[in-house]
Biopython code that builds the backbone (N, CA, C, O; Angstrom):
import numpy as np
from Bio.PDB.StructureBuilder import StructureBuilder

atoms = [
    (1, "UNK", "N", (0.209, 9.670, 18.833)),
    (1, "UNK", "CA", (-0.320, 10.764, 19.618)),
    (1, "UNK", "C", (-0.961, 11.797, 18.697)),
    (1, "UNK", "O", (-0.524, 12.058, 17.577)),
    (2, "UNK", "N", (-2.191, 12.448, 19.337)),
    (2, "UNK", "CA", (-2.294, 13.690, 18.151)),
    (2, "UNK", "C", (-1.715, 14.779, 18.128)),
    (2, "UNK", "O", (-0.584, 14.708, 18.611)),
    (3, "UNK", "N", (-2.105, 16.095, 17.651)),
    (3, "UNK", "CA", (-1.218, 16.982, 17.345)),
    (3, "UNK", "C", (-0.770, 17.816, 18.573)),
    (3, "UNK", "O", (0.286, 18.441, 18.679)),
    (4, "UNK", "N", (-2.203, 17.660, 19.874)),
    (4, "UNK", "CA", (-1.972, 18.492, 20.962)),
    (4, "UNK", "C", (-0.866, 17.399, 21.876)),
    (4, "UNK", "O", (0.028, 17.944, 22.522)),
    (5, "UNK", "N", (-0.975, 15.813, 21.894)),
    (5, "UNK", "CA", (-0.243, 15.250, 22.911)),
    (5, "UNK", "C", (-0.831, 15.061, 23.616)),
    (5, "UNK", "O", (-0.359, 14.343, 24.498)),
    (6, "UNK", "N", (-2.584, 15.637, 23.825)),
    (6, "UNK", "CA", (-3.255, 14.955, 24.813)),
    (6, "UNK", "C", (-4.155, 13.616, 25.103)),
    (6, "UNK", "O", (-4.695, 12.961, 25.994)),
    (7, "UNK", "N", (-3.905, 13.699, 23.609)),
    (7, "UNK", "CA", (-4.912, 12.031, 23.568)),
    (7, "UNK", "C", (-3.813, 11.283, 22.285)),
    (7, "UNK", "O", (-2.781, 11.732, 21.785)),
    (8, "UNK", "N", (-4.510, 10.050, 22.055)),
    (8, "UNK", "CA", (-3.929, 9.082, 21.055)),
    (8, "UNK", "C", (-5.097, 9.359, 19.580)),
    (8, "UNK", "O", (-6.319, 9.313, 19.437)),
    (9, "UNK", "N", (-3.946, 9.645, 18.702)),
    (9, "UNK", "CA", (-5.083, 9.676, 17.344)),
    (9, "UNK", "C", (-5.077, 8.241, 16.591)),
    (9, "UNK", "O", (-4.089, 7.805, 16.001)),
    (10, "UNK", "N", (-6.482, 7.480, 16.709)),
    (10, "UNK", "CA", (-6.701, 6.494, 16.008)),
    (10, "UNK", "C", (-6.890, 6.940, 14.783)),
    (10, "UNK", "O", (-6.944, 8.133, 14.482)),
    (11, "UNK", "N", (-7.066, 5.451, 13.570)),
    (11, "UNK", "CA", (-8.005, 5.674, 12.605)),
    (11, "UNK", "C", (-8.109, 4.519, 12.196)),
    (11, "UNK", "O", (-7.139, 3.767, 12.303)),
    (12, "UNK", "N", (-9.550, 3.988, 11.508)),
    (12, "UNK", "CA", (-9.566, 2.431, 11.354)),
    (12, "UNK", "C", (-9.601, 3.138, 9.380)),
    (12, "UNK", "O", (-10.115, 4.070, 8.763)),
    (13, "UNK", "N", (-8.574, 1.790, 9.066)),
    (13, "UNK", "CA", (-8.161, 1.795, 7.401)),
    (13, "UNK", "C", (-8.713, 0.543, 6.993)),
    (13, "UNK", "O", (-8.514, -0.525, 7.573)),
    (14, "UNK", "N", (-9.354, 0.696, 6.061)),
    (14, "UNK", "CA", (-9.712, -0.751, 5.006)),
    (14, "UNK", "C", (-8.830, -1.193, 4.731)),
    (14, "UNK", "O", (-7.857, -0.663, 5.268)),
    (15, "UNK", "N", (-8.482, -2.467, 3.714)),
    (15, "UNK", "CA", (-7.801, -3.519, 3.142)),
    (15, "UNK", "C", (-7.154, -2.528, 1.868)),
    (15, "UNK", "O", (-5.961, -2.444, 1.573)),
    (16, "UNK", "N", (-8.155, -1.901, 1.295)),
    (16, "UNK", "CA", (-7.844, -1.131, 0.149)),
    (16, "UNK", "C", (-7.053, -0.242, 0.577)),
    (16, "UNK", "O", (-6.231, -0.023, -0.313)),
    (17, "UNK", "N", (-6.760, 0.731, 1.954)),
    (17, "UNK", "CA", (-6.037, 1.782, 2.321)),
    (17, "UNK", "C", (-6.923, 2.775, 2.506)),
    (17, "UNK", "O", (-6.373, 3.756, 3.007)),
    (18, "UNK", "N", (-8.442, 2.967, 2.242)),
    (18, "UNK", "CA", (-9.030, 3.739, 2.444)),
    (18, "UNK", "C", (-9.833, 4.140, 3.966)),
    (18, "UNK", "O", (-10.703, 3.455, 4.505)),
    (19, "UNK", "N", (-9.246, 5.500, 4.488)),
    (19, "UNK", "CA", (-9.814, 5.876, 5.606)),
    (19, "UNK", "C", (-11.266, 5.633, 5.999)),
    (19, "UNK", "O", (-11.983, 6.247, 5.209)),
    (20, "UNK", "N", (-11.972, 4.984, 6.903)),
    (20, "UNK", "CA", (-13.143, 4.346, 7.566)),
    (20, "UNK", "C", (-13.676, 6.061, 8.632)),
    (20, "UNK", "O", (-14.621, 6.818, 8.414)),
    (21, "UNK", "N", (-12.539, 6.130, 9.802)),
    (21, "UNK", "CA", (-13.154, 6.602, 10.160)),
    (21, "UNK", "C", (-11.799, 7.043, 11.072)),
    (21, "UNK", "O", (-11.062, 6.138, 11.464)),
    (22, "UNK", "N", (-11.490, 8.417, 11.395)),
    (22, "UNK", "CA", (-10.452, 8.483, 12.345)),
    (22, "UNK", "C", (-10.771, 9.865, 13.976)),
    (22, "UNK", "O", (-11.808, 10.473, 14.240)),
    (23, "UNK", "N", (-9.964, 9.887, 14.412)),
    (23, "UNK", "CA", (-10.433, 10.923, 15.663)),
    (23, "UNK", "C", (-9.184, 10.276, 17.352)),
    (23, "UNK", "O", (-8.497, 9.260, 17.449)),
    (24, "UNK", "N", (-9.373, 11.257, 18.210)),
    (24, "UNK", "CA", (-8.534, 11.355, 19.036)),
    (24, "UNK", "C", (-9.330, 10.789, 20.109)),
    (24, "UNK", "O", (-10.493, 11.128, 20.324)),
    (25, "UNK", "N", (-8.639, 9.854, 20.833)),
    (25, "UNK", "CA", (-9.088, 8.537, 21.786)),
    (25, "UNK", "C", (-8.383, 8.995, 22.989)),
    (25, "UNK", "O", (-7.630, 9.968, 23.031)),
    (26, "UNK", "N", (-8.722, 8.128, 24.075)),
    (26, "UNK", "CA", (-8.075, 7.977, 25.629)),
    (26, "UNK", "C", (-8.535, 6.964, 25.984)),
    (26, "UNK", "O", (-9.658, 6.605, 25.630)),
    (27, "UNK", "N", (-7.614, 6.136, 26.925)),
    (27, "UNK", "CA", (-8.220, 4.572, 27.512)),
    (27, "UNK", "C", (-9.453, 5.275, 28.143)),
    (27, "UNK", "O", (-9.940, 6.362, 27.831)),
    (28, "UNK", "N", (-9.847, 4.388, 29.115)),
    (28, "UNK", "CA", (-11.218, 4.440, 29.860)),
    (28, "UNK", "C", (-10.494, 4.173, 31.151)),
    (28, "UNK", "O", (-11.141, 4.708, 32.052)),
    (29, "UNK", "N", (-9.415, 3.565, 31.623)),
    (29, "UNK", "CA", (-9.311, 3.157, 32.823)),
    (29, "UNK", "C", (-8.503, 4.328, 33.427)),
    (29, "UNK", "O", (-8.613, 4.613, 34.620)),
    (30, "UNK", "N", (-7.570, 5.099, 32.461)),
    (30, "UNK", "CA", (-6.926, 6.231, 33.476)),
    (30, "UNK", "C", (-7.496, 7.697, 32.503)),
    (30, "UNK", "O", (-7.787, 8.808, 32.944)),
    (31, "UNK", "N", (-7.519, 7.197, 31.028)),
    (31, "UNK", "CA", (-8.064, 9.118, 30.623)),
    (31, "UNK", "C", (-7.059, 10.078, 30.110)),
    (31, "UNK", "O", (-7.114, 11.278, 29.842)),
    (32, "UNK", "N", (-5.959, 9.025, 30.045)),
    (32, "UNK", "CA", (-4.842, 9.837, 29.806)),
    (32, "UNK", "C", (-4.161, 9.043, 28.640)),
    (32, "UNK", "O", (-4.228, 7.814, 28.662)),
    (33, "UNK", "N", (-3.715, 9.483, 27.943)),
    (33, "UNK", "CA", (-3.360, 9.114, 26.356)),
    (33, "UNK", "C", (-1.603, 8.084, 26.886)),
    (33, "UNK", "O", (-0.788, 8.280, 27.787)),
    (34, "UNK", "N", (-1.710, 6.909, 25.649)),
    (34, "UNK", "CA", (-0.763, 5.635, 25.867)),
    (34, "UNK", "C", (0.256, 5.811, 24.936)),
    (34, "UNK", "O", (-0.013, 5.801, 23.735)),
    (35, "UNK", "N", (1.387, 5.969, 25.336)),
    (35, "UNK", "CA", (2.357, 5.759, 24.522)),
    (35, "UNK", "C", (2.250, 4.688, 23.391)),
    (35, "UNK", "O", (1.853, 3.544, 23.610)),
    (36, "UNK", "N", (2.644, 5.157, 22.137)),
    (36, "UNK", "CA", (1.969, 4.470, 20.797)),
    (36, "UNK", "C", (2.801, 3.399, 21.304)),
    (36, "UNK", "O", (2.034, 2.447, 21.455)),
    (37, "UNK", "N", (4.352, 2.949, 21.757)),
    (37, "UNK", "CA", (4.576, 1.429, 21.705)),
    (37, "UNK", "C", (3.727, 0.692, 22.755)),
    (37, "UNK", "O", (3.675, -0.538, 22.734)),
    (38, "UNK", "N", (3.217, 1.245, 23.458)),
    (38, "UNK", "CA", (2.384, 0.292, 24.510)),
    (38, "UNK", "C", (1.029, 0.402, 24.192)),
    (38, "UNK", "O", (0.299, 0.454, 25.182)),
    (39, "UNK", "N", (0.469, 0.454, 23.093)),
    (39, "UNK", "CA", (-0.966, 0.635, 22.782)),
    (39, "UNK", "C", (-0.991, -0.718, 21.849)),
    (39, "UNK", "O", (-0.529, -0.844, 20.715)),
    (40, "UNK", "N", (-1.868, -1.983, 22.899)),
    (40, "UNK", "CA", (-1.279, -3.023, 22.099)),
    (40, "UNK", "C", (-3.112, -3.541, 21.789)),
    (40, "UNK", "O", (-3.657, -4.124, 22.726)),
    (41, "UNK", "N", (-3.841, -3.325, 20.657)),
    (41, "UNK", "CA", (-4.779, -3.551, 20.056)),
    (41, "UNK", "C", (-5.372, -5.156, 20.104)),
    (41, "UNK", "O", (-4.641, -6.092, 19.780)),
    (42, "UNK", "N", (-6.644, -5.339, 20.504)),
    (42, "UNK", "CA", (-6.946, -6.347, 19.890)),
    (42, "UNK", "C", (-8.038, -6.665, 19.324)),
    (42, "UNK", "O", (-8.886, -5.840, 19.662)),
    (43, "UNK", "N", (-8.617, -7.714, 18.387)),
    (43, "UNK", "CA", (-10.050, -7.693, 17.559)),
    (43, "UNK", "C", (-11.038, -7.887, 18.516)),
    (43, "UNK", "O", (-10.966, -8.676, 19.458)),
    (44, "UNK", "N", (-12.026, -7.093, 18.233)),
    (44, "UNK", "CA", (-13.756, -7.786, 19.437)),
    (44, "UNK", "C", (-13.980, -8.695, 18.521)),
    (44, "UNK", "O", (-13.807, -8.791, 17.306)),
    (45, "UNK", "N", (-14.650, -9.722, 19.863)),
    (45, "UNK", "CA", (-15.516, -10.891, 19.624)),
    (45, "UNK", "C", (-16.211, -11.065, 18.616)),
    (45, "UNK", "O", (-16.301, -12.193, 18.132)),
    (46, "UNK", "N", (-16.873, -9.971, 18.059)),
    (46, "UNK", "CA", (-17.622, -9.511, 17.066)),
    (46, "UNK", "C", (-17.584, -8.312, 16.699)),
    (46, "UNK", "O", (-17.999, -7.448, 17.472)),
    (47, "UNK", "N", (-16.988, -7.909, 15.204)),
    (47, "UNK", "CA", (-17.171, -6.988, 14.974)),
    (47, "UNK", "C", (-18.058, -5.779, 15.103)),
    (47, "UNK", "O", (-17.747, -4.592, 15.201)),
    (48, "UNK", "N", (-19.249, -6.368, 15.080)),
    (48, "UNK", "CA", (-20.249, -5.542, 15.120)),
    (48, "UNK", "C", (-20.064, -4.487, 16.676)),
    (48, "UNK", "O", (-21.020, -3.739, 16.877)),
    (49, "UNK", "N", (-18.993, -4.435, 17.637)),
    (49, "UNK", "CA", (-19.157, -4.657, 18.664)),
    (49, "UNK", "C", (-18.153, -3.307, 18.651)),
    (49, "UNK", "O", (-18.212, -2.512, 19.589)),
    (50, "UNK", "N", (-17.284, -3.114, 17.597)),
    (50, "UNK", "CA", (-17.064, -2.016, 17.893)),
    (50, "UNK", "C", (-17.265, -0.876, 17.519)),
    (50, "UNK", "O", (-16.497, 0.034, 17.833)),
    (51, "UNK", "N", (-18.564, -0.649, 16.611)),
    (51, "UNK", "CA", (-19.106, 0.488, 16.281)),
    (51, "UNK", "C", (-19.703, 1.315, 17.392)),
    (51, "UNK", "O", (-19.844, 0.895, 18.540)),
    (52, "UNK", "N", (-20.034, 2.481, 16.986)),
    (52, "UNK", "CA", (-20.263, 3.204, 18.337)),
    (52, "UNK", "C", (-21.952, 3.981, 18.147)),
    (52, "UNK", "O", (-22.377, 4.976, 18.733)),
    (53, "UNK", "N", (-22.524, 3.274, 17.315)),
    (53, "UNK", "CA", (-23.881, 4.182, 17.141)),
    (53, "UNK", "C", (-24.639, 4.454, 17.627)),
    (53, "UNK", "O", (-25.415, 5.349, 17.294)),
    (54, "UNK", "N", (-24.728, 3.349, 19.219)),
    (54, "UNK", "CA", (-26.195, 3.051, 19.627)),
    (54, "UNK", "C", (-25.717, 4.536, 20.583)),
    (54, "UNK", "O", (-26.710, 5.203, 20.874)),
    (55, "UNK", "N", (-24.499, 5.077, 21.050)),
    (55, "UNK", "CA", (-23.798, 5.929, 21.768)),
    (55, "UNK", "C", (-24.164, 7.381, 21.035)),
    (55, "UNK", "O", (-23.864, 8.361, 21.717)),
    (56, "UNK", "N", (-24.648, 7.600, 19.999)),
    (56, "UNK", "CA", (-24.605, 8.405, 18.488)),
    (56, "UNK", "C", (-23.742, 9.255, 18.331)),
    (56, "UNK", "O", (-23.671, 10.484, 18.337)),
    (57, "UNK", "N", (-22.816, 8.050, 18.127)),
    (57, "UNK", "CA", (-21.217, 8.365, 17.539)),
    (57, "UNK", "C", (-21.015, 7.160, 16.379)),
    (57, "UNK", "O", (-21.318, 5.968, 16.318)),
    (58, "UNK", "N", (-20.334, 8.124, 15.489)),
    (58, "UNK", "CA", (-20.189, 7.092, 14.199)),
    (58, "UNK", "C", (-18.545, 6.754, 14.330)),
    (58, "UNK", "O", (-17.781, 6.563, 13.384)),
    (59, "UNK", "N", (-18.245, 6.734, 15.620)),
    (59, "UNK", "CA", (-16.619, 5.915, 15.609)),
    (59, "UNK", "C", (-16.841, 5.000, 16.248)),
    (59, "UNK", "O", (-17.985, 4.627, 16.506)),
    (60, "UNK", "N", (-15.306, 4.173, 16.829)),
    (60, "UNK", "CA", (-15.696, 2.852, 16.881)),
    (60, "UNK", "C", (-14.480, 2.861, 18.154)),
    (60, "UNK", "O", (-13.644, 3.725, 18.418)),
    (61, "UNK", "N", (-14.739, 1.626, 18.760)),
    (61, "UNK", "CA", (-14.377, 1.289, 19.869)),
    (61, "UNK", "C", (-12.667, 0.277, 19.644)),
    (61, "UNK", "O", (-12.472, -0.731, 18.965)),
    (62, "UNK", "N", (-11.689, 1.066, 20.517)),
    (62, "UNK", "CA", (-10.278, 0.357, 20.816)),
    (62, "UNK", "C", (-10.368, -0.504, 21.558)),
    (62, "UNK", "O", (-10.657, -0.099, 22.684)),
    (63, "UNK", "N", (-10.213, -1.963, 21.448)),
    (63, "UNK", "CA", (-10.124, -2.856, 22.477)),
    (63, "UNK", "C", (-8.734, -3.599, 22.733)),
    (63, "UNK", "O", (-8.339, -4.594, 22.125)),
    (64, "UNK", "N", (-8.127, -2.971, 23.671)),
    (64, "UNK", "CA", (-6.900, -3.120, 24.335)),
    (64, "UNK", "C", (-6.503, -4.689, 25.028)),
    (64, "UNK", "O", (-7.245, -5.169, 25.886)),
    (65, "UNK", "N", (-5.669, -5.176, 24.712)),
    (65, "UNK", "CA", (-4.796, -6.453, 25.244)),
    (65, "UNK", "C", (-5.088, -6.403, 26.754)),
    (65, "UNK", "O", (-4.961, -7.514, 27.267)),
    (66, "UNK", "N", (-5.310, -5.795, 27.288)),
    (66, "UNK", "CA", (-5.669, -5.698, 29.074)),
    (66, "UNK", "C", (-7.031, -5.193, 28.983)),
    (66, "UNK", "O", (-7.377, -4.131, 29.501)),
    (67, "UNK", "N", (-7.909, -6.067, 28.230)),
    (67, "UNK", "CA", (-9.087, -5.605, 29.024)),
    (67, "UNK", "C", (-9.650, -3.939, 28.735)),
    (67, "UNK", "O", (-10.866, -3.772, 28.640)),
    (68, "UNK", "N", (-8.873, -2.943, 28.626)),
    (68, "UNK", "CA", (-9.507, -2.026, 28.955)),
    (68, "UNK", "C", (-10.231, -1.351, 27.162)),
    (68, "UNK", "O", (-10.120, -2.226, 26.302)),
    (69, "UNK", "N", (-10.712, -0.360, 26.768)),
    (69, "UNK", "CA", (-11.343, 0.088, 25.691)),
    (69, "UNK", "C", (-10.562, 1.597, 25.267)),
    (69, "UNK", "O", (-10.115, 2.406, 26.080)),
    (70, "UNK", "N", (-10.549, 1.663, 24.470)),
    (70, "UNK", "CA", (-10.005, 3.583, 23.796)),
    (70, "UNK", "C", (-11.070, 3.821, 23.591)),
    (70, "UNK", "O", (-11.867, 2.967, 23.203)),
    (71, "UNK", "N", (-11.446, 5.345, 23.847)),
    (71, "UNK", "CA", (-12.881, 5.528, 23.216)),
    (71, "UNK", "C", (-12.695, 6.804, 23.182)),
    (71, "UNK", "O", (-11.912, 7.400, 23.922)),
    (72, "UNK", "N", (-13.547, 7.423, 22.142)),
    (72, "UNK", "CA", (-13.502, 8.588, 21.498)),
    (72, "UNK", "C", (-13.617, 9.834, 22.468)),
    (72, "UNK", "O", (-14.699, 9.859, 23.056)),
    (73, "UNK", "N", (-12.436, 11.262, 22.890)),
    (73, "UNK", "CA", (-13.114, 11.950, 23.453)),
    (73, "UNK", "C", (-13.834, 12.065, 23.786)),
    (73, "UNK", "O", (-13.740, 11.676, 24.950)),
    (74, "UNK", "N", (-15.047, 12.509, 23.542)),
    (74, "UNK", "CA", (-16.111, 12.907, 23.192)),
    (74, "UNK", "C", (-17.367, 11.661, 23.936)),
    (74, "UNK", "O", (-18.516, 12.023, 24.192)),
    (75, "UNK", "N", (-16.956, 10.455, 24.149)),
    (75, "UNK", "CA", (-17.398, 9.137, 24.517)),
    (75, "UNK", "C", (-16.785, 8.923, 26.255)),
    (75, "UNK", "O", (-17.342, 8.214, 27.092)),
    (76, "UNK", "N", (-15.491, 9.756, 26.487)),
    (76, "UNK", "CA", (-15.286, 9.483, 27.606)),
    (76, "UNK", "C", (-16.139, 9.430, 29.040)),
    (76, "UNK", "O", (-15.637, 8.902, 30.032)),
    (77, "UNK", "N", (-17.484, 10.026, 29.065)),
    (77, "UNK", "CA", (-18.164, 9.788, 29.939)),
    (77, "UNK", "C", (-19.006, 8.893, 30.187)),
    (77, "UNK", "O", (-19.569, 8.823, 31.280)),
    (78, "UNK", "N", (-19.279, 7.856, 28.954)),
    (78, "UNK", "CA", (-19.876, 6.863, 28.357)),
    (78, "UNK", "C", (-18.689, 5.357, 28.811)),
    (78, "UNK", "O", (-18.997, 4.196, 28.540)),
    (79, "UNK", "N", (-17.861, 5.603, 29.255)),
    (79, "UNK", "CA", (-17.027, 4.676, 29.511)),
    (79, "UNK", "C", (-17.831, 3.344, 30.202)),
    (79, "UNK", "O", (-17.816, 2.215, 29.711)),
    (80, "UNK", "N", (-18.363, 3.636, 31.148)),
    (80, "UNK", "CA", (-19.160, 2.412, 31.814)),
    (80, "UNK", "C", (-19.983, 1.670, 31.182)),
    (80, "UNK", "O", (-19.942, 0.455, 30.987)),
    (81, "UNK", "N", (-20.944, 2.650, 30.776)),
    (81, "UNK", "CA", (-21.948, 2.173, 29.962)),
    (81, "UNK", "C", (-21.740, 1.500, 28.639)),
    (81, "UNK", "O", (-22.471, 0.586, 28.255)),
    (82, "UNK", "N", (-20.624, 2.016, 27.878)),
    (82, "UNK", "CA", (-20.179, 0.758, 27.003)),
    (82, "UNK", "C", (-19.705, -0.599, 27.233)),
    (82, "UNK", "O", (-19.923, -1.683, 26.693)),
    (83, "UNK", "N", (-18.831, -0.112, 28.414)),
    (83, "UNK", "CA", (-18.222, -1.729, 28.728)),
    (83, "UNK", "C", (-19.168, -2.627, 29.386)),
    (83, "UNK", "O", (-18.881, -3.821, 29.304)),
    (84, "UNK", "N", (-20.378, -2.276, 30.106)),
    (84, "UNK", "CA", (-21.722, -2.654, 30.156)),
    (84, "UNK", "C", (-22.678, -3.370, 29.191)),
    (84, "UNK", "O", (-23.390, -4.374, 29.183)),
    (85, "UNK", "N", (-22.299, -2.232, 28.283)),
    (85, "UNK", "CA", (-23.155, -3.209, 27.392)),
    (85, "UNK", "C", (-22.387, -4.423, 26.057)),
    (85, "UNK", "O", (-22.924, -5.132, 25.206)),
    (86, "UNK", "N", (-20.895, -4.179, 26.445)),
    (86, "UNK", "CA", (-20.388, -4.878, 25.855)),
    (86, "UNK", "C", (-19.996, -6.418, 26.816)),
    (86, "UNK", "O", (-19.039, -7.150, 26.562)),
    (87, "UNK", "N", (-20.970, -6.630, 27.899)),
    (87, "UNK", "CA", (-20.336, -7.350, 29.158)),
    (87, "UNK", "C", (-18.543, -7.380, 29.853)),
    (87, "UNK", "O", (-17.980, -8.333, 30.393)),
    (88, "UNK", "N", (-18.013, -6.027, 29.594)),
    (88, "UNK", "CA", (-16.633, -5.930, 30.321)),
    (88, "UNK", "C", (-16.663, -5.659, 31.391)),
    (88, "UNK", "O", (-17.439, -4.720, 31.571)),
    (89, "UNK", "N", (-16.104, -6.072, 32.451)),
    (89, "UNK", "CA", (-15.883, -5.417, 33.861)),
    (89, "UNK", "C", (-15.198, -4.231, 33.734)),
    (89, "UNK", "O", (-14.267, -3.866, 33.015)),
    (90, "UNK", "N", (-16.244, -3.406, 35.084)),
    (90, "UNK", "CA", (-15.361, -1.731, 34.929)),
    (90, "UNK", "C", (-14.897, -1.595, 35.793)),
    (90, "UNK", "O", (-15.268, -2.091, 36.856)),
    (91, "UNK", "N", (-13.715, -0.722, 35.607)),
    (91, "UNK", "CA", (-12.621, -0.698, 36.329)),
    (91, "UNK", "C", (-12.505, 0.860, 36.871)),
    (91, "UNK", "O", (-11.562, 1.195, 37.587)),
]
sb = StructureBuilder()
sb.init_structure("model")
sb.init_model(0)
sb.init_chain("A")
sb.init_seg("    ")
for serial, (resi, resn, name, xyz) in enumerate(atoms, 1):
    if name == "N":
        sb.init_residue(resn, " ", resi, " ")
    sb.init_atom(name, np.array(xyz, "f"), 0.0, 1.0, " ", f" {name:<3s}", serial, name[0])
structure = sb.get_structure()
């Protein structure tokens, strides 16, 4: 969780340990931040898939065991339109 409790603080880490890129997320399907044991991650199809630039955001996209996406504050109104262009059904 982050420091307020209102969202989930990601951060994607290299192999080496070095910070990529970090910031405070919310699913897309309810908007409301996931208890860290039930935030169960999984890899996109293609990496390339979870950067967030074409959005012009230099973070990157959570793709959740159910289908649904974490996405950056700031991205939350963009919810459709990513999973759109990532071919996900929206929910």
């Amino acid at each position: 969780m982050s420091s307020s409790g209102a969202a989930n603080y990601c951060r994607l880490i290299r192999g080496d340990g070095e910070q990529v890129y970090a910031g405070e997320y919310l699913p897309c399907s309810t908007h409301v931040a996931i208890a860290e044991g039930n935030i169960h991650l999984v890899p996109p199809a293609d990496s390339s898939e979870m950067w967030l630039f074409r959005w012009q955001d230099n973070g990157i996209t959570g793709f959740l065991s159910d289908g649904d996406l974490l996405l950056p504050l700031l991205l939350q109104n963009k919810c459709g339109e990513v999973k759109e262009q990532l071919h996900l059904p929206r929910r």
